[in-house]
N, C-alpha and C positions, 0 to 999 in steps of 0.2 A: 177382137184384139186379144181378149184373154185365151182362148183358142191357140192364137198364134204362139204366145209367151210360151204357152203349156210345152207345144210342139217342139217349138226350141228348146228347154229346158230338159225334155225327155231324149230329144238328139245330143242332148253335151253330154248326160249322165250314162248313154249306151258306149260313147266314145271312148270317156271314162274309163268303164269296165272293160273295154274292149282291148286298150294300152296296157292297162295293170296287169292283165294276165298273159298279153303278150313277153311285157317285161320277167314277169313269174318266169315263165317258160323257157327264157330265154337261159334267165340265170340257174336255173335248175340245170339248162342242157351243160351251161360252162361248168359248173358243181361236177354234173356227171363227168363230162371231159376230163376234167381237171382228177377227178380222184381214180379214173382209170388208167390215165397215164401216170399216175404216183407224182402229181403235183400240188405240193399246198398252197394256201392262200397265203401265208409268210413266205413261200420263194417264190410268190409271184409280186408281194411286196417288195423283195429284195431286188428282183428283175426292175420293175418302175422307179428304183431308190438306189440303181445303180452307183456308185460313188465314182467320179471321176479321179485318178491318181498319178505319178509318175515313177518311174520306175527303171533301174540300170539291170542290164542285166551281168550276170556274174562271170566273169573271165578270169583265168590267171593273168598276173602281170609281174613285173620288175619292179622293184619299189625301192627308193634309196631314201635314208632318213641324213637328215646334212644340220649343222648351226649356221645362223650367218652371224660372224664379227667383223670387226673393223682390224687393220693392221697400219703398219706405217714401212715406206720401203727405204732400204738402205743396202749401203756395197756391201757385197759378202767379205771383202776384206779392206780393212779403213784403219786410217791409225792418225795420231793426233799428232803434230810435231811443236817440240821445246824448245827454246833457247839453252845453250848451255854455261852461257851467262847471264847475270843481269844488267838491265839499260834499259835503252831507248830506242824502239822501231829509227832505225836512222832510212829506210828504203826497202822496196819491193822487187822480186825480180821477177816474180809468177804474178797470176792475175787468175780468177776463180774460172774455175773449165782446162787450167794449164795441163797439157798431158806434162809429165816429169818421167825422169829416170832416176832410179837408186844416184845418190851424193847429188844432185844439180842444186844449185843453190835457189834456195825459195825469197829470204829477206838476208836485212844486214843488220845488226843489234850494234847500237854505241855502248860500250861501258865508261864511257868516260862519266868523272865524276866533277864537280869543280874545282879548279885550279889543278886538275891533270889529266891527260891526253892518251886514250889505247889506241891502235888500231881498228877498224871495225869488223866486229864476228858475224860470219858467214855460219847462215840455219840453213842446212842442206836436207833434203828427201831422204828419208829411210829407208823408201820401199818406189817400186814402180807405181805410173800410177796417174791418178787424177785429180787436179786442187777441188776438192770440192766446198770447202769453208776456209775464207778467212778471216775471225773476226776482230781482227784490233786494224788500225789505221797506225801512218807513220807519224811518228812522234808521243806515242803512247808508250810506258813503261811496263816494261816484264821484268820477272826473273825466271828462273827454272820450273818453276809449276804453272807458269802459264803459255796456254798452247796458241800459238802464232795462225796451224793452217791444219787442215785434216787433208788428209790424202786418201783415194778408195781407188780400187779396183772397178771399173764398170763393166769390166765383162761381167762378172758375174752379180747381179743385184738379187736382193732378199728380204721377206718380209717379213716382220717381227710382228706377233700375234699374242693375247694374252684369252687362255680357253677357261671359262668357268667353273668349279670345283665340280660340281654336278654331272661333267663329259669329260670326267678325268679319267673315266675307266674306256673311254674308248680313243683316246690318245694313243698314237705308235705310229712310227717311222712309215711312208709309202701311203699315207692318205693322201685324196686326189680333193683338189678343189679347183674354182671356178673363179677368178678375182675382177673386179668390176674398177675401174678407173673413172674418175669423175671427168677428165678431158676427154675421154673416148667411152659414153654412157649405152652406147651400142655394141661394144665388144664385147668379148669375155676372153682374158688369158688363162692360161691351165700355169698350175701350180702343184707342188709334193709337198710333203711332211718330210722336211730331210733334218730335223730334228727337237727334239722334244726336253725339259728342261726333266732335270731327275725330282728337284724340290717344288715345292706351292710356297706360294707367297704368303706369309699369315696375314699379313695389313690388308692384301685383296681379294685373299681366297682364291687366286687366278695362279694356272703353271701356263709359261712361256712358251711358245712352239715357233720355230725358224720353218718359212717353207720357201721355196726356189721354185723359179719360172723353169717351165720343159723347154724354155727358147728363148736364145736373147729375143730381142726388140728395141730399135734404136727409141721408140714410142716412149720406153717406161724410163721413167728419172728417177733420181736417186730425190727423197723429199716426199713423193707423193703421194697420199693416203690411197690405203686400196681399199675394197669392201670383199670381202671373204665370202665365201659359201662353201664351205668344209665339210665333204662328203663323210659320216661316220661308221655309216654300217649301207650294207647292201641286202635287200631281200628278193629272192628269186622265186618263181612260179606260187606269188602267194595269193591268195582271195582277201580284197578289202572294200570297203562298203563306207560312204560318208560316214562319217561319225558322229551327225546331227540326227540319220534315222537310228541312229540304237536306241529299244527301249530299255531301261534299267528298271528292275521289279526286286522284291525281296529276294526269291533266290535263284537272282541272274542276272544276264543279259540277254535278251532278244531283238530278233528282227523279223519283218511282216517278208512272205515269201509268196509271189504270185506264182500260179501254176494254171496250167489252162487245162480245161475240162472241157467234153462234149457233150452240149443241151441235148432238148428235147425235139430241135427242128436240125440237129447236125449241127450247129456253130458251134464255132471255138469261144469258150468263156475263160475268162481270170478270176480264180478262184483265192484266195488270201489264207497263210496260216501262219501263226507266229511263231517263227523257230527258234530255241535257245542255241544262242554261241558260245564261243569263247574268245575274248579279244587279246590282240598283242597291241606291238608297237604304234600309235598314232605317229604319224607322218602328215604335215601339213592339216587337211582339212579333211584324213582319209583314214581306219583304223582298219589292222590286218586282223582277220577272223576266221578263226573253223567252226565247223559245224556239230553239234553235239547228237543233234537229229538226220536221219536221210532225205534228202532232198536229189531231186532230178536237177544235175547243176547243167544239163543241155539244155532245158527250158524253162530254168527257174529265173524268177526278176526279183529284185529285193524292191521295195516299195520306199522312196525315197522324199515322197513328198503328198501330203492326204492320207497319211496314215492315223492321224490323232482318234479317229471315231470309228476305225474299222475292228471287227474283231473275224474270232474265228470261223472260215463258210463264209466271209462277205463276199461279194463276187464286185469284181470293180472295172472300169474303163480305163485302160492305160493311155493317158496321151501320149504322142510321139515327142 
């Protein structure tokens, strides 16, 4: 029995020796490999540590930077009509929506007073037109400063706008917008800048801007709130990159810039280097940027997500 033990014990411990220096051997020949093709044991860490990333690649493009406000629509010509005496609504002869012509008569005002007897005055239209407001009922008293009916034009409707002190420098006649209707939340009608106020309001720090539809529309009413998106500037053929990947460092800004390289077995790899920019305009969720550094912008990717932990020389996985 002890015999036997012995024999085994000497068969594990030849086994033993016989792995260890196979393993030896082996790692010696990868050592050799490796330091005769000019490969180190760090970029073979980096090979197995590959970092997975995301990544756009960089084109030129068109780029408009716009506000969005709110506006309210009204006739581009509207006017308020007076009694030219005072009295008593004695009757109606329009009704709200009435088209009129310059003199038709709109109401009839009583001036009588107690214990004597006028005639009754006739409030005629001033202008062509449409009733679009009338707010007193018959039997309600007016005199001269109170306005009986509004009258507007509907050909031509307009929005009145108020733009914040901060995009005053880029106010001017012939700006293009987009205006959104809360009845028709699928549309969009086009709109100008067909005019702009000379003063600022000091109470709201806001200048006033009239813009006009490129087209009637029986759709749009006079009354109804529109939602603005007011193109202010245009940028052509420019490069811009999210503006969550820029890095900001003491003396800069930068961003991670993938390039691809040719390994050791012919593949294409992504190679990462941080290049300083210089930023413009943000737009939305995008900021326009050149380059301070040369970069291949035919196969360059900027690294737009998995950047936190890379640095210079990381080589990375771009997802699609």
């Amino acid at each position: 029995m002890k015999i036997l033990k012995s024999i085994l014990f000497t068969g594990l411990f030849a086994f033993s020796l016989i792995t260890f220096f196979s393993c030896s051997k082996n790692n010696a020949e990868l050592k050799d490999y490796d330091a005769q093709n000019g490969v180190s044991q760090t970029e073979n860490a980096q090979n197995e540590m590959m970092q997975a990333v995301r990544a756009e690649k960089l084109i030129l493009s068109n780029l408009r930077k716009f506000i969005e406000l709110n506006g309210n629509i009204r006739a581009e010509k509207s006017m308020n009509v007076y009694p030219v005496v005072a009295g008593k609504i004695a009757g109606s002869a329009v009704h709200l929506g009435s088209v009129v012509k310059k003199g038709d008569v709109l109401a009839y005002v009583d001036p009588s007073t107690p214990g004597s007897r006028y005639a009754l005055n006739e409030v005629t239209s001033p202008i062509n037109g449409t009733v679009i407001s009338i707010p007193l009922i018959e039997g309600t008293r007016v005199n001269t400063e109170t306005s009986i009916a509004v009258i507007g034009d509907l050909s031509k409707l307009q929005i009145i706008a108020y733009i914040p002190e901060r995009y005053v420098s880029y106010l001017k006649k012939g700006l293009k917008a987009d205006v959104l209707l809360e009845a028709y939340p699928q549309e969009r009608f086009s709109a100008v800048v067909s005019e702009v106020s000379p003063v600022l309001d000091e109470a709201s720090r806001t200048k006033e801007i009239i813009l006009t539809f490129s087209k009637n529309d029986s759709r749009i009413n006079v009354g109804m709130f529109a939602g603005i998106k007011l193109y202010i500037k245009d940028f052509y053929n420019v490069y811009s990159v999210q503006t969550s990947c820029i890095i900001e460092k003491n003396d800069g800004k930068y961003v991670y810039v993938a390039e691809e390289t040719v390994g050791e077995d012919v593949q294409k790899l992504s190679t990462v280097r941080l290049v300083k920019i210089k930023t413009g305009e943000e737009i939305q969720d995008r900021t326009i940027i050149s380059f301070e550094e040369e970069i291949n912008f035919n196969d360059a990717k900027v690294i737009t997500q998995g950047f936190e932990n890379l640095q210079n020389g990381s080589r990375v996985n771009i997802a699609e």
